[in-house]
N, C-alpha and C positions, 0 to 999 in steps of 0.2 A: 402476887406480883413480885417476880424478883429483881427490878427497875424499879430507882426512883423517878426517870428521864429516861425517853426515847430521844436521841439524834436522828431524825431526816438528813440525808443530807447525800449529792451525788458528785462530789467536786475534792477528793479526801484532801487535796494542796489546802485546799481553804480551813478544812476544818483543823488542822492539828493543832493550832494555837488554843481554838475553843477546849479540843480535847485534853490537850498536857493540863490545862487550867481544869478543867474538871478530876482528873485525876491527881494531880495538885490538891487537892480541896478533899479529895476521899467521895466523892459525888459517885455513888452506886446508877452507872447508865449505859446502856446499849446504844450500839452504833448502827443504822439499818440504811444498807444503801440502796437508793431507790434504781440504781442500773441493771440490779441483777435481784430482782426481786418479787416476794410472794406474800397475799395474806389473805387467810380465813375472817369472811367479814361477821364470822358466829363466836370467831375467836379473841376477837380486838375488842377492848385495848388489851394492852400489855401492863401498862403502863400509867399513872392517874396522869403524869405530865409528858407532853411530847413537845418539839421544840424543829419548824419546819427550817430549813436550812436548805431546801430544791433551789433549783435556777433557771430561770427562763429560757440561757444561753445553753443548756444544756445538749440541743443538738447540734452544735457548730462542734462540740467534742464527741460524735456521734451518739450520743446518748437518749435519744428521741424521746426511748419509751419511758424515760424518768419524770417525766412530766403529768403523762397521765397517769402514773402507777403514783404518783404525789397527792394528785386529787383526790385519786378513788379512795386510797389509803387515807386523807387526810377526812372526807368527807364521811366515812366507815366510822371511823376513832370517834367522832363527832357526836355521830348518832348514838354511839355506845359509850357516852359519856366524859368521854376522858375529855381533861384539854388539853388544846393545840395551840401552842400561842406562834401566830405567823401562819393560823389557820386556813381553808378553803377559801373563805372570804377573802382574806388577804392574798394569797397567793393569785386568785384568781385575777384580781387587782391591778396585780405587777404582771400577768401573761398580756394583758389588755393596757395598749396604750390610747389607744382609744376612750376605753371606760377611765384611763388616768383624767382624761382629757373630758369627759365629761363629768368627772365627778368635781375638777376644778370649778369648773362653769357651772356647779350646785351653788362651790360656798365661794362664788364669786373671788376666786383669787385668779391674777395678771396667767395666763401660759399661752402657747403659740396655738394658731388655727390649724387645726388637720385635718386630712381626711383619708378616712380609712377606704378598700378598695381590691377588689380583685379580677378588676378586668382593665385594662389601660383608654380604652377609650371615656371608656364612663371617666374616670380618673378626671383624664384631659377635659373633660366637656364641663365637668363639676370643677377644676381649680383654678379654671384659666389661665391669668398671665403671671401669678404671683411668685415668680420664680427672682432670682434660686429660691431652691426649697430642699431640703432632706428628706431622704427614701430611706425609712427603716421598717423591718421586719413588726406587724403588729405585736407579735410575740418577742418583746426583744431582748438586749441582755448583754451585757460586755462590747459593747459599741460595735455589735457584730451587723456586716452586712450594712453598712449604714455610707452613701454617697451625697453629694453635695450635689447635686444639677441646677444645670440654668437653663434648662427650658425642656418644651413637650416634646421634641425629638429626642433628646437626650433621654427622657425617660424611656420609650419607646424603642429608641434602639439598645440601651442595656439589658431590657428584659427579652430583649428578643435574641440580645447572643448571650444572656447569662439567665435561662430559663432555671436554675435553680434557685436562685432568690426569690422565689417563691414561695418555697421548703422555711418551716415544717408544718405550716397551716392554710398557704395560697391565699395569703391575706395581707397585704402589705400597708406602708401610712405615706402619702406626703406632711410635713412640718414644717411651719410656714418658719422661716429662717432669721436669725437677729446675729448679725455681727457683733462680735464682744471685742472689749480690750484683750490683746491675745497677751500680755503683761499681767494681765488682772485674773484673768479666767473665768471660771465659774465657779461656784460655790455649793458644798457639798453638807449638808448637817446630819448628824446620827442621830437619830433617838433611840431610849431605853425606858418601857414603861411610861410613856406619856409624858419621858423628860429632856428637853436636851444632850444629850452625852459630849458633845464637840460639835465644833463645826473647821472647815479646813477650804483651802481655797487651790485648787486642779486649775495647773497653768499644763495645757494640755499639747503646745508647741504643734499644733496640726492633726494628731492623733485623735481618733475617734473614741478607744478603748481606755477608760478611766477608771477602773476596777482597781478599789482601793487596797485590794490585795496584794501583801509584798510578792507571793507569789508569780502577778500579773505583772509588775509593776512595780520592781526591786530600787530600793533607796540605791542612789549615787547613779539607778540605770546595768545595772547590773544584768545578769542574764536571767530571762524570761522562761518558765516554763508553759508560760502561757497558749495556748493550741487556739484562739482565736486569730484568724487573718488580721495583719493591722496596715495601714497607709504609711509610706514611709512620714516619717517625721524628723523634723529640725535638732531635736532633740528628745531626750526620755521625757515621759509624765511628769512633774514634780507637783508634790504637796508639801503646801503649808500650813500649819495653826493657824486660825483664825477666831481670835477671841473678841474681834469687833464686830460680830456679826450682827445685825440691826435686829432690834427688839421685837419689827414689826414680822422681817421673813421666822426668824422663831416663834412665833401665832400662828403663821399661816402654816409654818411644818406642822405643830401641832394639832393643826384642827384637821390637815390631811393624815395624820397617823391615826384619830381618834373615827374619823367620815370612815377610813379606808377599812378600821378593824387591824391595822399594824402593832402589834407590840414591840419589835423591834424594826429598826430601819431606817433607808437613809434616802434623803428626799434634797433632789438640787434644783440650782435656781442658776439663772444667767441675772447680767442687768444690762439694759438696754439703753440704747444711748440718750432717751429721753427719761430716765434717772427711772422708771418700771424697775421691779423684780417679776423677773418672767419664771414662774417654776414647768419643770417641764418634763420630769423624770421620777419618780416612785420606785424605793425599789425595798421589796420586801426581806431578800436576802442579802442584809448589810454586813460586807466584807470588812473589819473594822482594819484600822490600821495603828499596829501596836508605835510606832515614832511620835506618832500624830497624839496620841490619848497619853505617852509619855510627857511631853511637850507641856502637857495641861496637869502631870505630875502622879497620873494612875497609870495603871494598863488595862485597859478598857476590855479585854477579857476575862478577866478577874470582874470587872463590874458585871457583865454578859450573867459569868455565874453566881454572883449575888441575887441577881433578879431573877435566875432562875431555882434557885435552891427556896428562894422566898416566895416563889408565886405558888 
């Protein structure tokens, strides 16, 4: 094997903080992008450790077929020993918000009622009147495709003059909807290795897309390479450190990192005006944000490759 680490990964803006840090470090690893890509599954691994970094948003950058060349590849590696950490299991986790949403309602933590769906009237006859509610893609990913409605025509006629929101699995979710303090935000936590890494607080100003990527979502607001559609907004994203973050939602990320099979990853939560923490987002490919993990006095990519030189 001439890898000590395989990179997954189809988003290369995202990876190069990881990458400079690995090469930084003298970390002997290959880079395999899953958008243009092939594997012999008599030939695989490559590699003892592999390290997934795919994304669900992947085809709102047209990238479609990164998704299932992620699986196959990741479920191949699997069988043939290597590990994967941010494995099949996980990954498939974070394509499913649905399954996020049922694996809640295992270990009994607070998140929003939904219902998954690919036909509009069924939709309607199953949610009733619990509107507003948010239309997100089952497969979702960088606050892509994601609307605010207030009622069953509203849903009905968007799908009917934007039949590609459909795209890329003709599966879509209603999410039963909670007002937040838009001053307060929501709340974002990282883990690494079944640990807290940070947690930071997304005052999102209207914006659906919170991708903690400076790429996505440049300090001061700066310009975006970002290729996800976004809602005009009041202002940029901003993150904050959040070193208050309650004892009790750091339990619950952690028992959703360990249920889900996540090694690395960042898991948010709202709070709800009746003092609830509602989680309600899983996401396996945790974009970290070097300000944020400065703040708290590392760079949290240099820990990324700690944990991975050591696993």
């Amino acid at each position: 094997m001439g890898q000590d680490l395989v990179v997954l990964y189809e988003h290369p803006e995202w990876q190069k903080p990881l990458f400079a840090a690995l090469e930084r470090r003298g970390v002997r690893y290959a880079a395999f992008d899953l958008k243009r890509g092939a594997f012999d599954p008599d030939a695989v691994p490559d590699a003892p450790l592999y390290f997934n970094q795919a994304s669900p948003s992947a085809y709102v950058r047209g990238n479609t077929r990164a998704v299932p060349l992620a699986l196959s590849l990741m479920r191949s590696l699997e069988l043939g020993g290597a590990r994967v950490l941010n494995g099949s299991r996980a990954f498939a986790l974070e394509l499913s918000k649905s399954a996020q949403a049922a694996l809640m309602r295992r270990l009994g933590i607070d998140h929003p009622r939904c219902l998954a769906f690919n036909d509009v009237d069924a939709a309607l006859a199953q949610w009733g009147d619990r509107w507003p509610a948010l239309l997100k893609p089952e497969q979702g990913g960088s606050g892509a495709r994601m609307y605010l409605l207030n009622s069953g025509e509203e849903l009905a006629r968007l799908l009917r003059e934007r039949p590609e929101l459909w795209l890329p699995d003709n599966l879509l979710m209603l999410q039963e909807y909670f007002a937040v303090d838009a001053a307060r935000g929501i709340v974002r936590m990282e883990f690494l290795g079944g640990e807290l890494l940070y947690a930071m607080r997304v005052v999102s100003h209207g914006a659906f897309n919170l991708c903690p990527s400076e790429a996505c979502n440049p300090e001061g607001g700066g310009e975006s390479i970002c290729e996800v559609p976004e809602v005009k907004a009041a202002k940029p994203v901003e993150f904050f450190p959040y070193p208050e973050v309650p004892s009790a939602a750091v339990e619950a990320g952690k028992r959703i990192m360990s249920a889900g099979g996540l090694d690395v990853g960042g898991i948010e939560y709202l709070e709800a005006s009746d003092g609830r923490l509602i989680f309600y987002d899983v996401n396996a490919n945790s974009n970290l944000r070097a300000p944020i993990g400065q703040a708290f006095g590392f760079d949290p990519f240099e820990r990324v490759v700690d944990y991975l030189t050591a696993s």
